[in-house]
PQR file with spaces between the fields and no chain letter, atoms N, CA, C, O and H, PARSE charges and radii, in Angstrom:
ATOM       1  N    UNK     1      -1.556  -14.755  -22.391 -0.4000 1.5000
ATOM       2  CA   UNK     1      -0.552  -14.985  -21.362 -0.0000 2.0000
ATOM       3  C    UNK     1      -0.869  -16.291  -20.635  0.5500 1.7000
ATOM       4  O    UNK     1      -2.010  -16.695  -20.414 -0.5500 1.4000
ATOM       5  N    UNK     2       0.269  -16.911  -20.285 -0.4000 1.5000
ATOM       6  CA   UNK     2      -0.004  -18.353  -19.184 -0.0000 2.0000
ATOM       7  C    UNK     2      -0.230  -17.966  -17.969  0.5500 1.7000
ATOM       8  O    UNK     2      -0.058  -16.839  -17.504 -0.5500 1.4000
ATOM       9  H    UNK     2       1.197  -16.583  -20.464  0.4000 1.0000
ATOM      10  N    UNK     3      -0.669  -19.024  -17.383 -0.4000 1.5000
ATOM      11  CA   UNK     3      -0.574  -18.694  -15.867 -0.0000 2.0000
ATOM      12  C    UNK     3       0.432  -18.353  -15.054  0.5500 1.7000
ATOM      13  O    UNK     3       0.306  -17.466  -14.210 -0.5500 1.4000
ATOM      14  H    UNK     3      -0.808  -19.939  -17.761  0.4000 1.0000
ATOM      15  N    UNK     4       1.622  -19.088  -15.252 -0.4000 1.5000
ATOM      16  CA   UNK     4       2.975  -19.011  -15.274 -0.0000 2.0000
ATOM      17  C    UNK     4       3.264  -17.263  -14.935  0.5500 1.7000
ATOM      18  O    UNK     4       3.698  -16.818  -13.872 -0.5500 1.4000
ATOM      19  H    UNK     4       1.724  -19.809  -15.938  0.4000 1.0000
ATOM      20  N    UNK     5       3.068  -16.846  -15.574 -0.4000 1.5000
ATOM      21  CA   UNK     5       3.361  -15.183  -16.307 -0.0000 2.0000
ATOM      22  C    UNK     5       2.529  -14.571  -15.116  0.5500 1.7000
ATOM      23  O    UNK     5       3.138  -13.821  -14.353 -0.5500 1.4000
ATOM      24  H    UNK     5       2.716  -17.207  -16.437  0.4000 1.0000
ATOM      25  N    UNK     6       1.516  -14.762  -14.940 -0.4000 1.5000
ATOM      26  CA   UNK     6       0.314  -14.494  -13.988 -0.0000 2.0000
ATOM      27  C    UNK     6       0.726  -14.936  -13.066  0.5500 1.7000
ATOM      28  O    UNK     6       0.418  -14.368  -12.018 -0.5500 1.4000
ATOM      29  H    UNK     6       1.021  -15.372  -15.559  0.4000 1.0000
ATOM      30  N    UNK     7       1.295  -15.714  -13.019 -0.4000 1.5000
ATOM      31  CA   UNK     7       1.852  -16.326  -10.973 -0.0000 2.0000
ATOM      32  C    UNK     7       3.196  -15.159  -10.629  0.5500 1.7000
ATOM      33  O    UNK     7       3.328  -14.738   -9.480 -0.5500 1.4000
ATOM      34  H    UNK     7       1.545  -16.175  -13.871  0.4000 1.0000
ATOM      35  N    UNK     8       4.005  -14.775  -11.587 -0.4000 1.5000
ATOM      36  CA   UNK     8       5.001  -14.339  -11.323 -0.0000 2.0000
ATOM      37  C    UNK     8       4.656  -13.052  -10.909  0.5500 1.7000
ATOM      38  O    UNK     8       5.150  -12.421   -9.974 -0.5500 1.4000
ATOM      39  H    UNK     8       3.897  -15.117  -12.520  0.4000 1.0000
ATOM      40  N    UNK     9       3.495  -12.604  -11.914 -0.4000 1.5000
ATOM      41  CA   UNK     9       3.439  -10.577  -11.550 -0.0000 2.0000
ATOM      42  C    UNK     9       3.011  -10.756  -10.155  0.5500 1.7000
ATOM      43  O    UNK     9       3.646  -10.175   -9.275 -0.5500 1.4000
ATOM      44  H    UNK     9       3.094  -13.117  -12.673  0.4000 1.0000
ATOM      45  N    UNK    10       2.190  -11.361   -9.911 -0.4000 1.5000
ATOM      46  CA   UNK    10       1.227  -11.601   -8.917 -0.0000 2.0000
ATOM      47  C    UNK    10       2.052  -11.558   -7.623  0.5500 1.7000
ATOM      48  O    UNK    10       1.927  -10.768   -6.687 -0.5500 1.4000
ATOM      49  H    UNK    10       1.674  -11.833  -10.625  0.4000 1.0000
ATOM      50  N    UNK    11       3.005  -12.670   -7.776 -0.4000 1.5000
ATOM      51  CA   UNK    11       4.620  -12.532   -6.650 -0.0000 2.0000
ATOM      52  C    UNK    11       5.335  -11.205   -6.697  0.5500 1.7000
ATOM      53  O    UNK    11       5.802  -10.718   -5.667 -0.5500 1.4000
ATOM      54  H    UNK    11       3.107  -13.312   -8.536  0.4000 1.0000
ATOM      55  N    UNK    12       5.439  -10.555   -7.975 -0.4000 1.5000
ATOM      56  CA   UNK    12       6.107   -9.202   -7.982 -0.0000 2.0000
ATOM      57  C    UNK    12       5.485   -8.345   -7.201  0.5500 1.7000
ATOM      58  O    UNK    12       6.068   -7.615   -6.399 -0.5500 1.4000
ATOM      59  H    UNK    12       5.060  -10.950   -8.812  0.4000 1.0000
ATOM      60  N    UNK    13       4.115   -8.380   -7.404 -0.4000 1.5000
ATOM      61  CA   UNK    13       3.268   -7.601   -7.203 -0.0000 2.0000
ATOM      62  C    UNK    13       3.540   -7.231   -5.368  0.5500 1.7000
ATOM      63  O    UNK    13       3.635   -6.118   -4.852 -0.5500 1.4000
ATOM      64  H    UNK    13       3.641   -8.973   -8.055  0.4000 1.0000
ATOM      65  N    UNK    14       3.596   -8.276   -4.852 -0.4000 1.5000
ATOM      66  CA   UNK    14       3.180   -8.451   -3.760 -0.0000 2.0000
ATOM      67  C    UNK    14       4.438   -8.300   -2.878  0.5500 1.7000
ATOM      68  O    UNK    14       4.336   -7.928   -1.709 -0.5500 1.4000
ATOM      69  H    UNK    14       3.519   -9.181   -5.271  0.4000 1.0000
ATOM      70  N    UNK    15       5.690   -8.607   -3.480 -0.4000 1.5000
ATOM      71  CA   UNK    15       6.999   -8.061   -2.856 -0.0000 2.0000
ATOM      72  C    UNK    15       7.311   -6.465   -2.900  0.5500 1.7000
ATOM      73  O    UNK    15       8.228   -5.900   -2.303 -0.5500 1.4000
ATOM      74  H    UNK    15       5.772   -8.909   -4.430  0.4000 1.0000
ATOM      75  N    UNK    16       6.118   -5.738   -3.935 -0.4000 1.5000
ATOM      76  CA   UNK    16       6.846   -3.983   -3.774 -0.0000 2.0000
ATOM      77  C    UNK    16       5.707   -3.632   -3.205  0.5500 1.7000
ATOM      78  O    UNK    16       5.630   -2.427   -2.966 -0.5500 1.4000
ATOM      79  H    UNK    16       5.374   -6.197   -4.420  0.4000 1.0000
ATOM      80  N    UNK    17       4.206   -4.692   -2.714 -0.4000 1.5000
ATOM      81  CA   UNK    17       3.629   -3.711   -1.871 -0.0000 2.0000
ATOM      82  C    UNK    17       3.182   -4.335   -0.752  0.5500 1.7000
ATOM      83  O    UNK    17       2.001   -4.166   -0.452 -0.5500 1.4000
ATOM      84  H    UNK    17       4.268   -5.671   -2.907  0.4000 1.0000
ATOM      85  N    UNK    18       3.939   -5.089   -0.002 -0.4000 1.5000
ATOM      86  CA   UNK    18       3.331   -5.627    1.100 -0.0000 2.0000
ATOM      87  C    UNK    18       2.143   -5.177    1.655  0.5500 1.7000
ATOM      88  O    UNK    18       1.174   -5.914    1.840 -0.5500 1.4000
ATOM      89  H    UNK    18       4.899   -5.226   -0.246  0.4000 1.0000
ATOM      90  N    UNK    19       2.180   -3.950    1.941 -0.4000 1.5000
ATOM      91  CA   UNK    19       1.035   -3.282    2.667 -0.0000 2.0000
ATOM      92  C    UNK    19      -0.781   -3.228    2.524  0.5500 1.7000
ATOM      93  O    UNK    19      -1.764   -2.750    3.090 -0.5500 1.4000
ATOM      94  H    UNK    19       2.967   -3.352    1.791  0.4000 1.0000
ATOM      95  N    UNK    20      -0.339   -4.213    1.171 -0.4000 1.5000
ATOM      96  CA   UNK    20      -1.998   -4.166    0.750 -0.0000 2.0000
ATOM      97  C    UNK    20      -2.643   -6.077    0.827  0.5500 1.7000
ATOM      98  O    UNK    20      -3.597   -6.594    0.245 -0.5500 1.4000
ATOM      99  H    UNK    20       0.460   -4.601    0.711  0.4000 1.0000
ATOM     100  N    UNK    21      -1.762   -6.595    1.663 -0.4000 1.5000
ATOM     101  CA   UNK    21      -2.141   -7.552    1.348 -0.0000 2.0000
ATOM     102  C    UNK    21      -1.787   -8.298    3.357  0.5500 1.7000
ATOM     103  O    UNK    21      -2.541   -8.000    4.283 -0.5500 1.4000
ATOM     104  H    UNK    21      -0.987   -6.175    2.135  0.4000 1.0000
ATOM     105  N    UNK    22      -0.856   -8.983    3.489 -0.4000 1.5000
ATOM     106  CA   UNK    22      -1.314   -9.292    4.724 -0.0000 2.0000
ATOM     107  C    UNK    22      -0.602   -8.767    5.794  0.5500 1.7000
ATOM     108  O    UNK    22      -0.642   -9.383    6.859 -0.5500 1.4000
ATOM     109  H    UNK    22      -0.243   -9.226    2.737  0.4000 1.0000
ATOM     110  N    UNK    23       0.294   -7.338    5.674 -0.4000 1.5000
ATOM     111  CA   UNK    23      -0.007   -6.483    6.201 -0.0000 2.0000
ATOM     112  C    UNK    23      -0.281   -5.320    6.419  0.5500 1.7000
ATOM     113  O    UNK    23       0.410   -4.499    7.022 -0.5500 1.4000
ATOM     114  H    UNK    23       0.326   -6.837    4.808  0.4000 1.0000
ATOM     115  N    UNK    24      -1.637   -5.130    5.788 -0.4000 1.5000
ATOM     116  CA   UNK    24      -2.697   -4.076    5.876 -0.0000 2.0000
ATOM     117  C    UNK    24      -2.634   -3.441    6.693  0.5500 1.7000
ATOM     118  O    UNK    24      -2.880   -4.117    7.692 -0.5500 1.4000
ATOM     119  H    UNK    24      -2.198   -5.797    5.297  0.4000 1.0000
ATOM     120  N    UNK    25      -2.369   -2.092    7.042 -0.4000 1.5000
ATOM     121  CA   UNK    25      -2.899   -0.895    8.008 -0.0000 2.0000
ATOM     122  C    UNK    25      -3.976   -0.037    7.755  0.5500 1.7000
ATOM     123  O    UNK    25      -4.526    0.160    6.672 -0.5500 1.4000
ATOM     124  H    UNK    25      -2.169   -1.542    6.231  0.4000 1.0000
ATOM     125  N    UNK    26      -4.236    0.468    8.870 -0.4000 1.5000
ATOM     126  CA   UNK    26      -4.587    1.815    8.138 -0.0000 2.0000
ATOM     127  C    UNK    26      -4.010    3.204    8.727  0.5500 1.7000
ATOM     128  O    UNK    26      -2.998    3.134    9.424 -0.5500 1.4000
ATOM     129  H    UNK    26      -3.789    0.308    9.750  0.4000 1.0000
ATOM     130  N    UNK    27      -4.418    4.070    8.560 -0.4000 1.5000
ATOM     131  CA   UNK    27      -3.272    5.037    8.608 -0.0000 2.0000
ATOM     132  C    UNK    27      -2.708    5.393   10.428  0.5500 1.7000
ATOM     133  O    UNK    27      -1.675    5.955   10.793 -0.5500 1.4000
ATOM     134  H    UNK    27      -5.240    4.127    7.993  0.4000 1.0000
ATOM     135  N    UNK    28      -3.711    4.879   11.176 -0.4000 1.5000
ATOM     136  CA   UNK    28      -3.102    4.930   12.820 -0.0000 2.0000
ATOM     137  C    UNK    28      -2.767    3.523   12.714  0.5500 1.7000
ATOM     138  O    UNK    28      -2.851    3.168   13.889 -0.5500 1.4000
ATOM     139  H    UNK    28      -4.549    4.423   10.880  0.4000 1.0000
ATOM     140  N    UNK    29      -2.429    2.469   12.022 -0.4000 1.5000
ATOM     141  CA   UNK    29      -1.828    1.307   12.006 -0.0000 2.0000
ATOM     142  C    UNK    29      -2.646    0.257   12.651  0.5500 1.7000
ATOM     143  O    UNK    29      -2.108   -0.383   13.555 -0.5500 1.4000
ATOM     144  H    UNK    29      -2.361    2.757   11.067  0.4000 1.0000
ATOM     145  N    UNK    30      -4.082   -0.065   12.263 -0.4000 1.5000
ATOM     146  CA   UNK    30      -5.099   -0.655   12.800 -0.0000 2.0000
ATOM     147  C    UNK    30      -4.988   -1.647   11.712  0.5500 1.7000
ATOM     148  O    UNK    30      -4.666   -1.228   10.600 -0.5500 1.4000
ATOM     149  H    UNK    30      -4.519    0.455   11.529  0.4000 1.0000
ATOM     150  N    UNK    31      -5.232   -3.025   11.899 -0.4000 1.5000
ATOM     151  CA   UNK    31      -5.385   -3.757   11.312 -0.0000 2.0000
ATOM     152  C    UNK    31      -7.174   -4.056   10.853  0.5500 1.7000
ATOM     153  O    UNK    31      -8.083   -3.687   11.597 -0.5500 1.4000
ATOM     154  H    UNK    31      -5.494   -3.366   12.802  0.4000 1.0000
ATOM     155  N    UNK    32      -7.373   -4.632    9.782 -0.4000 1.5000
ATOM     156  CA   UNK    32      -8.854   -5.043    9.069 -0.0000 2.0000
ATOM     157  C    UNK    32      -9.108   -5.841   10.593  0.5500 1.7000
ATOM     158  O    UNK    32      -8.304   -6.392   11.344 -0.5500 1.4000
ATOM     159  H    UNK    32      -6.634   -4.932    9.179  0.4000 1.0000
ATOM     160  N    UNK    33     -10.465   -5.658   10.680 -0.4000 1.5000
ATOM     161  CA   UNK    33     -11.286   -6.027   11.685 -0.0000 2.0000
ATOM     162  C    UNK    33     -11.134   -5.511   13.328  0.5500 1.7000
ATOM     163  O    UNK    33     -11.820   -5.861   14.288 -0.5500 1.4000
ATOM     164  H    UNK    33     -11.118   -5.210   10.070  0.4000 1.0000
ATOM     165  N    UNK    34      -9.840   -4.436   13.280 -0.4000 1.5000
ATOM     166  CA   UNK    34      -9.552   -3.819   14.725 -0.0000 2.0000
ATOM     167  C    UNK    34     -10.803   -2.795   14.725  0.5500 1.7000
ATOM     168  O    UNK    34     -11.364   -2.338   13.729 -0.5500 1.4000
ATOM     169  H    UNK    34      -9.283   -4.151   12.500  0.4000 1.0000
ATOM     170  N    UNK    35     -11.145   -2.513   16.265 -0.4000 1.5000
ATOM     171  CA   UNK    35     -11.689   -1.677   16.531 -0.0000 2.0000
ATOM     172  C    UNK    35     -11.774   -0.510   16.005  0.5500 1.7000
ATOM     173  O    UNK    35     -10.633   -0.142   16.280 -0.5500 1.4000
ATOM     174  H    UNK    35     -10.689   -2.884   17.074  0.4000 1.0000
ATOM     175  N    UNK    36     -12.419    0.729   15.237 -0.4000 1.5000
ATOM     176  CA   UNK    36     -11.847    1.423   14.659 -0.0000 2.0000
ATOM     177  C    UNK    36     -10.925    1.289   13.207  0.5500 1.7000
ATOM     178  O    UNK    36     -10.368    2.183   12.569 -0.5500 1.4000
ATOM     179  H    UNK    36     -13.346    0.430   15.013  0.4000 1.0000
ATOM     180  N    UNK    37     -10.971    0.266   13.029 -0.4000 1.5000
ATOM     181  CA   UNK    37     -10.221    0.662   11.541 -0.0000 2.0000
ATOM     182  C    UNK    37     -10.529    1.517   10.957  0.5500 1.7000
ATOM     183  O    UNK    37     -11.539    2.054   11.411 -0.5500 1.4000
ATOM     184  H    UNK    37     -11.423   -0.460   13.547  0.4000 1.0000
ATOM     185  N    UNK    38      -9.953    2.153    9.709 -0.4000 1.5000
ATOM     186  CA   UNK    38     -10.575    3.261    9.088 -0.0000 2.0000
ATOM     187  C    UNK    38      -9.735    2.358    7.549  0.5500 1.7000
ATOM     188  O    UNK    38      -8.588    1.926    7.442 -0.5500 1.4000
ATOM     189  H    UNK    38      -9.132    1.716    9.340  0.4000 1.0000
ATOM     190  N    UNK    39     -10.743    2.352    6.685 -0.4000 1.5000
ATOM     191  CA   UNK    39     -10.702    1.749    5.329 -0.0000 2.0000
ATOM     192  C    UNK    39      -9.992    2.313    4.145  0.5500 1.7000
ATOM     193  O    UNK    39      -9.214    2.029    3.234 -0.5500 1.4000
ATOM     194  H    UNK    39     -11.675    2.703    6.772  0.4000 1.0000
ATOM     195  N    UNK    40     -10.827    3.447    4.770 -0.4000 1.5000
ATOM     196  CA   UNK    40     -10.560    4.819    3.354 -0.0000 2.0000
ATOM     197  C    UNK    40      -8.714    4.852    3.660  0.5500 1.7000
ATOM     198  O    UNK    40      -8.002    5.486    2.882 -0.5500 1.4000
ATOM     199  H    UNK    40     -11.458    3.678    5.510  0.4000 1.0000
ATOM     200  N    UNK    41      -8.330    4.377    4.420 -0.4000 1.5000
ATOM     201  CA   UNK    41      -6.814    5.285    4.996 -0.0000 2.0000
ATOM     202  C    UNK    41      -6.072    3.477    4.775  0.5500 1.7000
ATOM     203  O    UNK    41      -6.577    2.378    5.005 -0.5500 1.4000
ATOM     204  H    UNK    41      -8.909    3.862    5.052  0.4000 1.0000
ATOM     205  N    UNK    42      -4.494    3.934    4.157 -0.4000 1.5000
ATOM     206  CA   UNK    42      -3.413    2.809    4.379 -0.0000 2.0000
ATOM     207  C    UNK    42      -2.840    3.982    5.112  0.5500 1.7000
ATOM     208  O    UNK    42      -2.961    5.199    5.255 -0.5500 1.4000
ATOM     209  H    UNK    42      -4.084    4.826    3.969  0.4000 1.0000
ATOM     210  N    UNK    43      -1.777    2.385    5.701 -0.4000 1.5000
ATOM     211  CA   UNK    43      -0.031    3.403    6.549 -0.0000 2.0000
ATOM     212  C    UNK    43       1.062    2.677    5.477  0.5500 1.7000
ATOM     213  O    UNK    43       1.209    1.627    4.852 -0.5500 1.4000
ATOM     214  H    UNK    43      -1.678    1.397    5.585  0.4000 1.0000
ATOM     215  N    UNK    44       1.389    3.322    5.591 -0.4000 1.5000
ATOM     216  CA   UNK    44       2.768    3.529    4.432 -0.0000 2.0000
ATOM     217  C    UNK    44       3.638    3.505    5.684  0.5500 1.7000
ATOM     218  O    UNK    44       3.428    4.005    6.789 -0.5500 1.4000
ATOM     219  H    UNK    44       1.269    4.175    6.098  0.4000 1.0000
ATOM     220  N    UNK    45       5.158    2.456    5.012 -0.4000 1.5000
ATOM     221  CA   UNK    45       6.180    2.560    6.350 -0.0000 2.0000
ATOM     222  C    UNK    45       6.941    3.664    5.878  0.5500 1.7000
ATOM     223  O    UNK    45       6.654    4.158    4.788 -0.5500 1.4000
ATOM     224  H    UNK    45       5.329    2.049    4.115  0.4000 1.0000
ATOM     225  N    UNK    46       8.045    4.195    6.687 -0.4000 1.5000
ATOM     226  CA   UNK    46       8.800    5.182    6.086 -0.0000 2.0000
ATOM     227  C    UNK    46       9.463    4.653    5.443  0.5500 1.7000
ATOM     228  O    UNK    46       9.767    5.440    4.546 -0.5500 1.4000
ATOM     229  H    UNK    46       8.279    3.794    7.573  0.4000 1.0000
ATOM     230  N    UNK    47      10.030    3.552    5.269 -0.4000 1.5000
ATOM     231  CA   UNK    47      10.567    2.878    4.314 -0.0000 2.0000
ATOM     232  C    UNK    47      10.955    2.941    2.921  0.5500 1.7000
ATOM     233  O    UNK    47      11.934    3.209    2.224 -0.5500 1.4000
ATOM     234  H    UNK    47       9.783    2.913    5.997  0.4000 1.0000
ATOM     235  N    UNK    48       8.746    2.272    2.753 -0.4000 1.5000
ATOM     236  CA   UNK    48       8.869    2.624    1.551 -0.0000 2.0000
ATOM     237  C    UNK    48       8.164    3.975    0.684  0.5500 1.7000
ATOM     238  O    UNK    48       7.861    4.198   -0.488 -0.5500 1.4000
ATOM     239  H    UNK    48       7.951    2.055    3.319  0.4000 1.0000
ATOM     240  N    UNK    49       8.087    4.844    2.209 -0.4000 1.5000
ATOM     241  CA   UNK    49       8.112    6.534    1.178 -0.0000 2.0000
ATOM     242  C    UNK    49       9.481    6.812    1.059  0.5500 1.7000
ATOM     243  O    UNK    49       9.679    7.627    0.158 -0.5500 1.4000
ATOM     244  H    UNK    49       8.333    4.662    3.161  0.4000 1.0000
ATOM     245  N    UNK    50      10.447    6.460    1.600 -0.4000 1.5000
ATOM     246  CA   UNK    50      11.978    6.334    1.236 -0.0000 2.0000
ATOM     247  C    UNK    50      12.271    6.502   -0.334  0.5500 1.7000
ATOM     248  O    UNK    50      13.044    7.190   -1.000 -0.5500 1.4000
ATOM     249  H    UNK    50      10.286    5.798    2.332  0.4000 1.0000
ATOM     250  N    UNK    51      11.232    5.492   -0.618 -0.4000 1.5000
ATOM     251  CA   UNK    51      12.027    4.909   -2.004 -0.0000 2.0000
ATOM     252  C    UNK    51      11.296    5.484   -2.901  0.5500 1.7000
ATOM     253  O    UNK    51      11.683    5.229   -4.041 -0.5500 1.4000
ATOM     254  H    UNK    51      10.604    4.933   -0.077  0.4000 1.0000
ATOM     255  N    UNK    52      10.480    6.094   -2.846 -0.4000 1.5000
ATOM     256  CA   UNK    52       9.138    7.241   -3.796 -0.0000 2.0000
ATOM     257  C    UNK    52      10.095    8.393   -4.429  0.5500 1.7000
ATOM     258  O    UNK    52      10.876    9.180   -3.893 -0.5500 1.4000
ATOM     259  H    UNK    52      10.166    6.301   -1.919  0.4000 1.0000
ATOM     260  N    UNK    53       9.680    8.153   -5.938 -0.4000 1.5000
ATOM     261  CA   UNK    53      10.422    9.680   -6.610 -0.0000 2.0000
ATOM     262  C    UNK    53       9.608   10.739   -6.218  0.5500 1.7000
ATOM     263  O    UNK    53       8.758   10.363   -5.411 -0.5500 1.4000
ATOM     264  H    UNK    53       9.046    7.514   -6.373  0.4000 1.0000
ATOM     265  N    UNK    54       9.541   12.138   -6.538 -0.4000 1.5000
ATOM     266  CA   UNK    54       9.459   12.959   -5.968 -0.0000 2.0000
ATOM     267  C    UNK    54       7.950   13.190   -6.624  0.5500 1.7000
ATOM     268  O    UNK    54       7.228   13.981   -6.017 -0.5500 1.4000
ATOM     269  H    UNK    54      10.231   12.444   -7.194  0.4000 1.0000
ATOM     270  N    UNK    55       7.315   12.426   -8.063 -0.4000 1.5000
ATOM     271  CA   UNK    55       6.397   12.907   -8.878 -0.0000 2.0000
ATOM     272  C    UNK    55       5.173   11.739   -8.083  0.5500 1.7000
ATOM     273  O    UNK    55       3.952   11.883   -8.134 -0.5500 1.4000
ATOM     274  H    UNK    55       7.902   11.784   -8.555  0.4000 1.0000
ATOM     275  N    UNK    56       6.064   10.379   -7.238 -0.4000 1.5000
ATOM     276  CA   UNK    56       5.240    9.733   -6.345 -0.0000 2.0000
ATOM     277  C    UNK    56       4.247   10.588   -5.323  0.5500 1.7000
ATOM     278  O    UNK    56       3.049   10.711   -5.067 -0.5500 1.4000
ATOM     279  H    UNK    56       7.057   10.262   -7.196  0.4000 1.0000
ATOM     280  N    UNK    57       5.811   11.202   -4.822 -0.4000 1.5000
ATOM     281  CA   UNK    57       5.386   11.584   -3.286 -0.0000 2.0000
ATOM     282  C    UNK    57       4.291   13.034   -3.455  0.5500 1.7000
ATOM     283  O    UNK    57       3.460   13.402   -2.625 -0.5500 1.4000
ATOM     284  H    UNK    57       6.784   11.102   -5.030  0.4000 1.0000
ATOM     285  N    UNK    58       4.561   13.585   -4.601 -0.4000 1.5000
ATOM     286  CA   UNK    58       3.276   14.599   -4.814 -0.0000 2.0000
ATOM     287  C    UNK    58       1.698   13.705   -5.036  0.5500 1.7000
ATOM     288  O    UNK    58       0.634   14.004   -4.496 -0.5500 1.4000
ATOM     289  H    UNK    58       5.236   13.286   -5.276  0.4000 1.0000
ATOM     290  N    UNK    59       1.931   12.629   -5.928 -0.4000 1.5000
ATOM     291  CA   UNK    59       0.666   12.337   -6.119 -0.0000 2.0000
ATOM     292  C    UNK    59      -0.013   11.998   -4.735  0.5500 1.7000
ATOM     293  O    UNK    59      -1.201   12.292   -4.600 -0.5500 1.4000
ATOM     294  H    UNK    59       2.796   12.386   -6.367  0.4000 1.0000
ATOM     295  N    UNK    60       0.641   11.424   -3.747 -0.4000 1.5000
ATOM     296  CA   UNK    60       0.457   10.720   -2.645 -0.0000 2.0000
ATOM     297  C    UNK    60      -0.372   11.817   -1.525  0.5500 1.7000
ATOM     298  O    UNK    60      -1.272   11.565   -0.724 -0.5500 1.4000
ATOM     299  H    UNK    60       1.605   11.186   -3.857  0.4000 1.0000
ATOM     300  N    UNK    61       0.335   13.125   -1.837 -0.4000 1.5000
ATOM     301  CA   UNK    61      -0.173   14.007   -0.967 -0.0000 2.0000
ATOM     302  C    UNK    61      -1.463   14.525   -1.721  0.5500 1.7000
ATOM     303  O    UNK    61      -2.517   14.367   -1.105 -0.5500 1.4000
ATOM     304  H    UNK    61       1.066   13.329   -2.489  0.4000 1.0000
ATOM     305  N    UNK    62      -1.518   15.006   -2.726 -0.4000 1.5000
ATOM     306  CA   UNK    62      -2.728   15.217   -3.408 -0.0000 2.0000
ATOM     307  C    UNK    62      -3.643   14.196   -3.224  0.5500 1.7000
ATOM     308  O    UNK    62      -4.796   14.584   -3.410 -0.5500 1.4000
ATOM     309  H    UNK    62      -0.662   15.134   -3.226  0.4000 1.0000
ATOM     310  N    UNK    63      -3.531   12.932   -2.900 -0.4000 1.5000
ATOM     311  CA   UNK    63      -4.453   11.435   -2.307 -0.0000 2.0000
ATOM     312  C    UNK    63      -5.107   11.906   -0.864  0.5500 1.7000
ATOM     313  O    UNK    63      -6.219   11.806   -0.344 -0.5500 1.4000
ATOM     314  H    UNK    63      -2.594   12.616   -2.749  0.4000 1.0000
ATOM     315  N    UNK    64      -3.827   12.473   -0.490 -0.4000 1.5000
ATOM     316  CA   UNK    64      -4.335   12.569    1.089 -0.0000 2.0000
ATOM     317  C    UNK    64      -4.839   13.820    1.137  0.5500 1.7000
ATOM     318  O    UNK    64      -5.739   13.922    1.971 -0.5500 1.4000
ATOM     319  H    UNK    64      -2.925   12.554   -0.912  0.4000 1.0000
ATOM     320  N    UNK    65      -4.615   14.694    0.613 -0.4000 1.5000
ATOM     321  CA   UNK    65      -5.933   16.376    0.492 -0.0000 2.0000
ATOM     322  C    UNK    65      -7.284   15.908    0.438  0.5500 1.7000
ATOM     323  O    UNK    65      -8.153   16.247    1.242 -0.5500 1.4000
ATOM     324  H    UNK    65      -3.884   14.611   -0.065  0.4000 1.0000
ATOM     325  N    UNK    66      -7.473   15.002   -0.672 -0.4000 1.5000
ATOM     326  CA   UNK    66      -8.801   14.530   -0.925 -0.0000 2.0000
ATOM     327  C    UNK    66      -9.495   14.242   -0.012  0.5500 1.7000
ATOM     328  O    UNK    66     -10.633   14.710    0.009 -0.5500 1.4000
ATOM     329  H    UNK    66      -6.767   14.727   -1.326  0.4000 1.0000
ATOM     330  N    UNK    67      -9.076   13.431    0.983 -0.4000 1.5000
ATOM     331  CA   UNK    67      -9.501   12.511    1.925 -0.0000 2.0000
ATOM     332  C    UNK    67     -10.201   13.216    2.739  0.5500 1.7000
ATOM     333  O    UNK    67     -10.734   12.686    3.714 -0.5500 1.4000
ATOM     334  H    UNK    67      -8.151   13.051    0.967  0.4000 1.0000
């Protein structure tokens, strides 16, 4: 693959998950380096659990049992 190809996912990438990149939460909506952050934990907007099929939104909760 080119770089080209690699620049584009990379842009895809980053338009369906904002949240992992520069704006990071965590699950009380603390940003990296706030007091308290907690690592182990993202916040998800309602947004985009909006847009989660239903085989998403199970895995998601089985994520968060673990925790």
């Amino acid at each position: 693959m080119d770089t080209d190809t690699f620049e584009r996912f990379g842009i895809r990438e980053e338009q369906k998950f904002p949240f992992l990149e520069k704006s990071q939460r965590d699950a009380n909506r603390r940003r990296p380096g706030d007091k308290d952050y907690g690592p182990k934990t993202l916040y998800l907007s309602p947004h985009f659990l909006k847009n989660l099929t239903s085989g998403q939104v199970i895995f998601l909760n089985i994520q968060q049992c673990l925790l």
